[in-house]
C-alpha positions as CSV (number, residue, x, y, z in Angstrom):
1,X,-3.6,57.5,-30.2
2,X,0.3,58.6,-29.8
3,X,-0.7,59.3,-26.1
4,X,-2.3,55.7,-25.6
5,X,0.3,53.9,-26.9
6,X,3.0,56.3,-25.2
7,X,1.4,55.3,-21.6
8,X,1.2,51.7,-22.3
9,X,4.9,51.5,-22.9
10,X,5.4,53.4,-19.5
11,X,2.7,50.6,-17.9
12,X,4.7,47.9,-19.4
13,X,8.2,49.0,-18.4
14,X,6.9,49.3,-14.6
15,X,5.6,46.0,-14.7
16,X,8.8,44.2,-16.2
17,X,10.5,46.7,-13.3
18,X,8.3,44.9,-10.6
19,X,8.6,41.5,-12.2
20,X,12.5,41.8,-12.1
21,X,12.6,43.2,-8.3
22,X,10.4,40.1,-7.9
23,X,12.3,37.3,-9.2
24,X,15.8,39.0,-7.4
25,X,13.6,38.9,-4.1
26,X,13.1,43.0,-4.0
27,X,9.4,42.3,-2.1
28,X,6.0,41.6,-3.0
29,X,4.8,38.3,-5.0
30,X,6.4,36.5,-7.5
31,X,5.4,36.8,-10.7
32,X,2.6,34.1,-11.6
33,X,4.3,33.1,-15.1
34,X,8.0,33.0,-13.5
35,X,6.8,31.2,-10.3
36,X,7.7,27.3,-11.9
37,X,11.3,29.1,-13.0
38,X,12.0,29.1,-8.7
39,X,11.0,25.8,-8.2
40,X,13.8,22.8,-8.4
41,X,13.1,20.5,-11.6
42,X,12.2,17.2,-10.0
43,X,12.4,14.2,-12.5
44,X,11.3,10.4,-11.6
45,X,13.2,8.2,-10.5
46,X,15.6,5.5,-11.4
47,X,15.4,1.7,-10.1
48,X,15.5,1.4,-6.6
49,X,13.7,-0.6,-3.6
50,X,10.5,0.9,-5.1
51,X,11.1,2.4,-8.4
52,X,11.1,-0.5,-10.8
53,X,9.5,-3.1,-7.8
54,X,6.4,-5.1,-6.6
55,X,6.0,-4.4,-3.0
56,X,2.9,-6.0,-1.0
57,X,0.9,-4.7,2.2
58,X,1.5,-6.3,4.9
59,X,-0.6,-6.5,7.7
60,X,0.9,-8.4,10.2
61,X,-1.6,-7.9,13.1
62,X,-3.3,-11.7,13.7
63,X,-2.0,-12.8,17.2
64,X,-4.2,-15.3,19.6
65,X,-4.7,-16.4,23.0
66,X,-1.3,-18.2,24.1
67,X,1.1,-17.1,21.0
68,X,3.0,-14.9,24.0
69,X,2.1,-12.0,22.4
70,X,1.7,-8.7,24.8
71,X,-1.9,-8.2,23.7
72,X,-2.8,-12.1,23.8
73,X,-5.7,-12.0,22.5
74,X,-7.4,-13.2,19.3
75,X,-6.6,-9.7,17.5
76,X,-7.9,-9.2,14.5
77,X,-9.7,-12.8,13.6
78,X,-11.9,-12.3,15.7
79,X,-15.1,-9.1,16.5
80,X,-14.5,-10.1,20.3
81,X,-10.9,-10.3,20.5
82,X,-11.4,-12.3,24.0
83,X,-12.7,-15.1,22.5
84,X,-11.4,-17.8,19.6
85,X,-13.2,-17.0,16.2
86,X,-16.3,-18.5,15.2
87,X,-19.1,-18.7,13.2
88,X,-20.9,-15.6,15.1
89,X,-17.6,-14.6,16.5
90,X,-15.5,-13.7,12.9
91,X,-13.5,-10.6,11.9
92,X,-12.2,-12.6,8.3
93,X,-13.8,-13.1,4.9
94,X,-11.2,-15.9,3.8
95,X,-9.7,-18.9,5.6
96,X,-5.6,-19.5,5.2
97,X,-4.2,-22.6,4.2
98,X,-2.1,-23.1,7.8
99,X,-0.1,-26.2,6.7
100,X,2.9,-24.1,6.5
101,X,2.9,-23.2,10.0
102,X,4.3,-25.2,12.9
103,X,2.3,-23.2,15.6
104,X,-1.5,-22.6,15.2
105,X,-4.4,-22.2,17.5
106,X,-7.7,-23.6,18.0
107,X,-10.7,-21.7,17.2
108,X,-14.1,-22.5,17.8
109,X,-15.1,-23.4,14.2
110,X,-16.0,-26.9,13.3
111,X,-13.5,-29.1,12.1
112,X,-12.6,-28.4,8.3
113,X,-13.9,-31.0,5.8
114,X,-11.1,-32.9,5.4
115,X,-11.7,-33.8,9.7
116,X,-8.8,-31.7,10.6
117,X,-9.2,-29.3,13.4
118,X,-10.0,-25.5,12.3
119,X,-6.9,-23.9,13.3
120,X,-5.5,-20.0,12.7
121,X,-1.9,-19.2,12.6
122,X,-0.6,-16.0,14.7
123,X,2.0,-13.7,13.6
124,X,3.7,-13.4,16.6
125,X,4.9,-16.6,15.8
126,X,9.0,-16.1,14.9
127,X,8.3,-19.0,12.4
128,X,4.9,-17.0,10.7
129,X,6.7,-14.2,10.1
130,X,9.7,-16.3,8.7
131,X,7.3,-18.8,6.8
132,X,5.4,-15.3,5.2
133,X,8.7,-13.5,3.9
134,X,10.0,-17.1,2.6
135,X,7.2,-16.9,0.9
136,X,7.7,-13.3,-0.9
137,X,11.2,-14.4,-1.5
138,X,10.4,-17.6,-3.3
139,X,7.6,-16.3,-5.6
140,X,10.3,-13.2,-6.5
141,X,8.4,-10.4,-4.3
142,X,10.5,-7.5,-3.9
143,X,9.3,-5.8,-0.6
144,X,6.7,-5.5,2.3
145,X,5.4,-2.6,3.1
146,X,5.1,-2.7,7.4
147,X,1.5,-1.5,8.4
148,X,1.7,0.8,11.4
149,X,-1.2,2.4,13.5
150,X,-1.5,4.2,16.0
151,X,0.9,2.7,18.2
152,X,0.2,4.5,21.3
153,X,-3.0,2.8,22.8
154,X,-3.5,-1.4,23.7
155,X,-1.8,-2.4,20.2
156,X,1.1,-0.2,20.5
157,X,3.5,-3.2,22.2
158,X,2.0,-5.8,19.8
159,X,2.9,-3.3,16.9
160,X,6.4,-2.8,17.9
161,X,7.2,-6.3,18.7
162,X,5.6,-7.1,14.8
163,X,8.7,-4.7,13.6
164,X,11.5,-6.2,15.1
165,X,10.2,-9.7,13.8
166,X,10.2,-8.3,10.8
167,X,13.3,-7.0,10.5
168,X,14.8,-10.6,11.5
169,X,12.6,-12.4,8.6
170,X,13.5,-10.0,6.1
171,X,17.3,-9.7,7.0
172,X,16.8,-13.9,7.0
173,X,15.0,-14.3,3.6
174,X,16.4,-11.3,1.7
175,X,13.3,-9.4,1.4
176,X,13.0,-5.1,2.1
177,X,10.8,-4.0,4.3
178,X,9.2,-0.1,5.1
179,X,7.3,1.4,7.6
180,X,3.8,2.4,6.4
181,X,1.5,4.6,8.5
182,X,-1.7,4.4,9.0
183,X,-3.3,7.4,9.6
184,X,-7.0,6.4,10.0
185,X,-8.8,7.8,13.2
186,X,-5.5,8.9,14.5
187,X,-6.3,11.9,16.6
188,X,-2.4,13.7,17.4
189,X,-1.0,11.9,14.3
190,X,1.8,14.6,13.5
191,X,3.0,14.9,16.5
192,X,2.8,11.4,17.9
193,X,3.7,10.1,14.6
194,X,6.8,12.3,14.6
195,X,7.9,10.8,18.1
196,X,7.7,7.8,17.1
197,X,9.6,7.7,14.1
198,X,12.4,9.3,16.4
199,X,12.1,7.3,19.2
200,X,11.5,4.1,17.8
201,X,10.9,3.2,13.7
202,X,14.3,5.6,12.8
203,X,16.1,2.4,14.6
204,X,14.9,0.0,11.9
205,X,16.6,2.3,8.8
206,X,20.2,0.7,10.3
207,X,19.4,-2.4,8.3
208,X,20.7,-3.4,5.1
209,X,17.1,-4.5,4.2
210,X,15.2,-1.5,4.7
211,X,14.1,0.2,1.9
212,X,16.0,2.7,0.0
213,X,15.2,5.0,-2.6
214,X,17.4,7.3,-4.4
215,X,19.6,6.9,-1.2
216,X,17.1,7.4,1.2
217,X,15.3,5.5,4.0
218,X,10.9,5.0,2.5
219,X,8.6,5.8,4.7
220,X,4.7,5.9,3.4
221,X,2.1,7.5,5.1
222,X,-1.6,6.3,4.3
223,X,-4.5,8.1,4.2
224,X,-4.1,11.9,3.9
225,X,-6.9,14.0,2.0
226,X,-9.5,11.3,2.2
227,X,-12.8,12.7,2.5
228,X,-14.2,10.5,5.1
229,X,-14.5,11.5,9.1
230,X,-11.6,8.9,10.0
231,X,-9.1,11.0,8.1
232,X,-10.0,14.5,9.1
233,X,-6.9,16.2,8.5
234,X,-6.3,19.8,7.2
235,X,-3.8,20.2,3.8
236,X,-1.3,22.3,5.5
237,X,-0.8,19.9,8.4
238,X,-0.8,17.1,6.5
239,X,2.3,18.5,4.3
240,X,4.0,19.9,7.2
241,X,4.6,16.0,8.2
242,X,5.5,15.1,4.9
243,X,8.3,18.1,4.6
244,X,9.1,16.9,8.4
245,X,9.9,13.7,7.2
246,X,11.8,14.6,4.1
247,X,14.0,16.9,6.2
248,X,15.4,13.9,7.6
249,X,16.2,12.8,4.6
250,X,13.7,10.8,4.1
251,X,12.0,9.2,1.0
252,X,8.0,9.4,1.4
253,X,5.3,7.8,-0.3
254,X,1.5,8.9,0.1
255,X,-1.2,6.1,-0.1
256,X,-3.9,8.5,-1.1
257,X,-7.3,8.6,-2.7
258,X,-8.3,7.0,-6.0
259,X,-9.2,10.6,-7.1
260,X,-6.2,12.3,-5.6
261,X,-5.8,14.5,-8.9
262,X,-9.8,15.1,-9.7
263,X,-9.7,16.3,-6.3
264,X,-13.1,14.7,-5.5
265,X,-15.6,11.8,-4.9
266,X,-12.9,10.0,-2.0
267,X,-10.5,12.7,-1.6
268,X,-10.9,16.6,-0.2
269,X,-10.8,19.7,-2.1
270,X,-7.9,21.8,-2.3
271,X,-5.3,19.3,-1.3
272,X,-3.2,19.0,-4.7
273,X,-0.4,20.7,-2.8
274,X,-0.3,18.0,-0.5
275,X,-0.2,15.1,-2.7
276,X,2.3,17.0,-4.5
277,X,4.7,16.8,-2.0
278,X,4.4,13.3,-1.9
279,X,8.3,11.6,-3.4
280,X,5.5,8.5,-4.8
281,X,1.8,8.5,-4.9
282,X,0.1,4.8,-4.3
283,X,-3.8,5.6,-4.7
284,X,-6.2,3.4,-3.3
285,X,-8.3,1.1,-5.2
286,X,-9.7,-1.9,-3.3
287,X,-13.4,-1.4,-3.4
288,X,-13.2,0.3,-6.4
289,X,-12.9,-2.1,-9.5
290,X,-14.0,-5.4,-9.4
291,X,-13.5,-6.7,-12.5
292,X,-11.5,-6.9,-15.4
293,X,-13.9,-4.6,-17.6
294,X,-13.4,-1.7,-14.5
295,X,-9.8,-1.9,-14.5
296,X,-9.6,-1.4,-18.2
297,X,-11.8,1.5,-17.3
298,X,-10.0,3.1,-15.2
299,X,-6.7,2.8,-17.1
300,X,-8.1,4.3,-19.9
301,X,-9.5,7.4,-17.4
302,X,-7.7,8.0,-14.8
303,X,-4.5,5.8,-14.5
304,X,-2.8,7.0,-17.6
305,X,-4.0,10.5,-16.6
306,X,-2.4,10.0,-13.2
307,X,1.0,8.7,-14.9
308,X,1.1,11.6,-16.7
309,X,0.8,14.3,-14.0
310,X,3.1,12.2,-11.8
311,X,5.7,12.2,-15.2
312,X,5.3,16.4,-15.3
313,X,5.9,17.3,-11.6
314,X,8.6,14.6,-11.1
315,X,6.5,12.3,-8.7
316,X,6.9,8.2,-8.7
317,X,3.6,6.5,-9.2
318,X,2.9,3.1,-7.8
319,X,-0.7,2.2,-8.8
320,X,-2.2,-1.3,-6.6
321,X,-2.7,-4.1,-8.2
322,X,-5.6,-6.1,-6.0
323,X,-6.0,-9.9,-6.3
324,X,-10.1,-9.1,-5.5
325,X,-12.2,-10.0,-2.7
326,X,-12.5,-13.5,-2.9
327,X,-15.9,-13.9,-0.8
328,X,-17.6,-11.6,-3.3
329,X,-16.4,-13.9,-6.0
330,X,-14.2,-11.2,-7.9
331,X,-11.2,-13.1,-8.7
332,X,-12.3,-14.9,-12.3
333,X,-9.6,-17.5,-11.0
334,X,-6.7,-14.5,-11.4
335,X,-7.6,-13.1,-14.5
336,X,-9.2,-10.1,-12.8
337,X,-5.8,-9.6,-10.9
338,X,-3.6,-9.8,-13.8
339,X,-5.8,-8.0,-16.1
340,X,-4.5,-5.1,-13.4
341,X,-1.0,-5.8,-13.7
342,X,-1.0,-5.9,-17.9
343,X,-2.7,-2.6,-17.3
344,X,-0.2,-1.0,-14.6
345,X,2.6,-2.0,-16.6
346,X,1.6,-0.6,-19.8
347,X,0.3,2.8,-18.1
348,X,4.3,3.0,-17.4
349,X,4.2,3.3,-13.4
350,X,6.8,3.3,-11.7
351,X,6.1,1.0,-9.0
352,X,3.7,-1.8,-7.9
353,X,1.5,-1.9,-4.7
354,X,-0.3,-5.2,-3.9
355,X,-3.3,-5.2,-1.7
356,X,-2.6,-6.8,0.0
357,X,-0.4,-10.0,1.3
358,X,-2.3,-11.2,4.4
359,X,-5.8,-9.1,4.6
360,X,-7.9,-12.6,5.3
361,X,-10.2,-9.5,6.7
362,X,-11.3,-7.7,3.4
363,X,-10.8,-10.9,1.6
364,X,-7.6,-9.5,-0.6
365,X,-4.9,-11.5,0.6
366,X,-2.6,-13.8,-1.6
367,X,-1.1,-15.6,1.1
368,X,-2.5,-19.1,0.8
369,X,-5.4,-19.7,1.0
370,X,-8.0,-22.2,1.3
371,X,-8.2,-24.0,-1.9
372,X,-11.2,-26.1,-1.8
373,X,-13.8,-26.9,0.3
374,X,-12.0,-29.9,1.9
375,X,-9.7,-27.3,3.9
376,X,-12.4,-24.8,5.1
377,X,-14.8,-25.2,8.7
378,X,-17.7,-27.7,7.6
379,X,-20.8,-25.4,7.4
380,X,-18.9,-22.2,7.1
381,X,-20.0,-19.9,4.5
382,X,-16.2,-18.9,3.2
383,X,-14.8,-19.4,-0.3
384,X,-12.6,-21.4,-1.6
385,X,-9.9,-20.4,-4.5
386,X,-12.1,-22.8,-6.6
387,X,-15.3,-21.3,-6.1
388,X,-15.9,-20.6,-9.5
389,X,-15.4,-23.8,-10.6
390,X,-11.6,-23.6,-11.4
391,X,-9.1,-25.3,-9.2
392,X,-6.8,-23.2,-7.9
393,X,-3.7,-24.4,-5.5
394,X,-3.6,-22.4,-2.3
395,X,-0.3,-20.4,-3.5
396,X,-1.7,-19.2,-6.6
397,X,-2.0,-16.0,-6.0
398,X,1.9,-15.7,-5.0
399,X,2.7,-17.2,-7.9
400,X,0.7,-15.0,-10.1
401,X,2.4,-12.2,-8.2
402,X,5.7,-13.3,-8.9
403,X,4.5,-13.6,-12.5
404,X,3.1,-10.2,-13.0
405,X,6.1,-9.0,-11.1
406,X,8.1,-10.5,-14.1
407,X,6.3,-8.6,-17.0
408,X,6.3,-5.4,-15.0
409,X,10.0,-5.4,-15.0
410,X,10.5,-6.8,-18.8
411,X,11.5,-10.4,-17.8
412,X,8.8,-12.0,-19.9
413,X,6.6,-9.7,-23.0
414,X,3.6,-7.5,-21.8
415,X,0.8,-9.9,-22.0
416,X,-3.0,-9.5,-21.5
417,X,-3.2,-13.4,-21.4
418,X,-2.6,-14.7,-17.7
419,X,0.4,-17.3,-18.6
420,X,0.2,-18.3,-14.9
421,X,-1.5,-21.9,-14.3
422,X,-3.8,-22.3,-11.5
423,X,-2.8,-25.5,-10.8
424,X,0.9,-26.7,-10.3
């Protein structure tokens, strides 16, 4: 029994030998208990351009035949970019309300009800862009969140072009702006991506209304560890970029799967490491709650769950807030939306996504809209704002942004009753 006892206390002085060399770097691998001692303490962050903001998605990719544009074409409202959209020609699920616009362009739609002719706006247009980032300024939006591709096949001059407009409409209206990469189906995204932050986007960070947080230039990157074909990417390159980017002092968000931390259903195995990384984590959820029951759903299961790993490892979390997809009737006349932002802000994230400002394609856009049937094509099968029987002026949705943006940052109580009218 001595003898036992007298070789245990041998064993256990060579093993808190080993675990000392260990820790002082004397060779072989840390110690599995002292392995978080080595690692800095990150905590989340204060207020910022994102910390403490509402930012929205923006698109930015609608151009048409004779807007000047360099890929002239009717680019995304349209499935044959070659030809004005139309009933059997139509990439969108929602019509905009253009009478904001100065320039628009004829499509091959009937007129609307009202008799007017069916026009589309393109953001090409100087006054567009201007027009849209009025907009988030005067219904108290904090940010827009640039969407890029891949820039380097026919969209790649269109794309560039969108960034320097954007830049002049935010430095104009006193709105921030970000790059946000799109990773989807791109096939040399680290290294192309890399270039082009260097030899291009790195140029936008010069101005005073680019994003900053905690003192350093956002970037977000889209679409790493999602489980589908389009986003076939490998853990270890995927943070390689992120480090890349945060060794340029960068600030880098991950839009990432709704079940980044369950590490299924959308998302890959084995990729915690990865979304760890990650300065703010933005999961997807558009397609996956439509209604307000759902969202209460996944508050109670997986947002407050996902607040509190961000809280423990030190990462920002900015949940989206969707306005719904309109032509599958989601909205409930905005309750549904700000059922989500009551939600988000009482799950304590640190941030607010919305998807997205001007995605007429998916139907989740609050840009104005259509609000009754008087301003859509005659024998078009879109939706209205009103389709549920509850009018609804074509800028609701911006104002019941700027709303939730209000109770999300204190400025009126936490509500689960929408205080925002439909109506003006």
């Amino acid at each position: 029994m001595k003898m036992r006892n007298l070789n245990t206390l041998l064993l256990l002085t060579l093993l808190a030998g080993a675990s000392s060399c260990a820790k002082k770097g004397g060779g072989g691998n840390p110690d599995p208990v002292t392995k978080p001692d080595t690692i800095p303490h990150r905590s989340q962050s204060p207020a910022g351009d994102v910390v403490g903001k509402v930012v929205v998605g923006y698109q930015g990719w609608f151009a048409a035949i004779g807007d000047g544009s360099p890929i002239n074409l009717f680019w995304h409202w349209s499935n044959t970019w070659e030809k004005p959209p139309s009933p059997t020609n139509t990439a969108i699920s929602s019509w905009p309300d253009v009478r904001d616009y100065t320039t628009t362009f004829k499509t091959d739609y009937a007129n609307l009800n009202n008799g007017s002719e069916a026009r589309v706006f393109s953001s090409f247009s100087d006054q567009t862009v201007d027009v849209q980032f009025k907009w988030m300024k005067d219904y108290g939006i904090d940010g827009a969140a640039l969407q890029r591709f891949n820039p380097s096949g026919l969209e790649g001059p269109v794309r560039d072009a969108m960034a320097a407009k954007v830049k002049i409409a935010a430095e104009k209206n006193g709105v921030k702006f970000y790059i946000m990469y799109d990773v989807s189906g791109w096939t040399n995204m680290a290294t192309e991506m890399e270039a082009d932050w260097t030899n291009k986007m790195s140029a936008l960070i010069s101005s005073p209304q680019y994003a900053r947080q905690n003192g350093k230039p956002v970037v977000c990157i889209w679409g790493f560890g999602f489980s589908d074909d389009n986003h076939n990417f490998t853990s270890a390159s995927c943070t390689a970029v992120i480090k890349w980017f945060q060794s340029k002092g960068l600030y880098v968000i991950g839009g990432v799967p709704t079940h980044w931390r369950d590490q299924n259903s959308d998302s890959r195995p084995e990729f915690i490491d990865t979304y760890k990384a990650f300065d703010m984590l933005s999961p997807w959820m558009v397609g996956r709650i439509g209604n307000a029951n759902e969202s209460d759903g996944f508050y109670a299961n997986t947002n407050k769950a996902d607040e509190a790993f961000c809280k423990q490892y030190g990462i920002d979390y900015q949940p989206c807030v969707l306005p719904g997809d309109l032509s599958a009737r989601q909205r409930a006349h905005g309750d549904f939306m700000w059922r989500q932002f009551y939600n988000m802000t009482r799950a304590g994230a640190q941030g607010i996504y919305i998807s997205m400002f001007d995605e007429y394609n998916e139907s989740n856009q609050i840009a104005k809209t259509a609000e009754t049937q008087q301003f859509l094509p005659a024998g078009s099968n879109f939706k209205s704002l009103d389709e549920d029987g509850t009018p609804c002026s074509a800028d609701y949705y911006l104002r019941l942004t700027g709303d939730g943006a209000k109770m999300f940052k204190g400025q009126i109580s936490l509500t689960a009753t929408r205080p925002t009218k439909p109506t003006l």
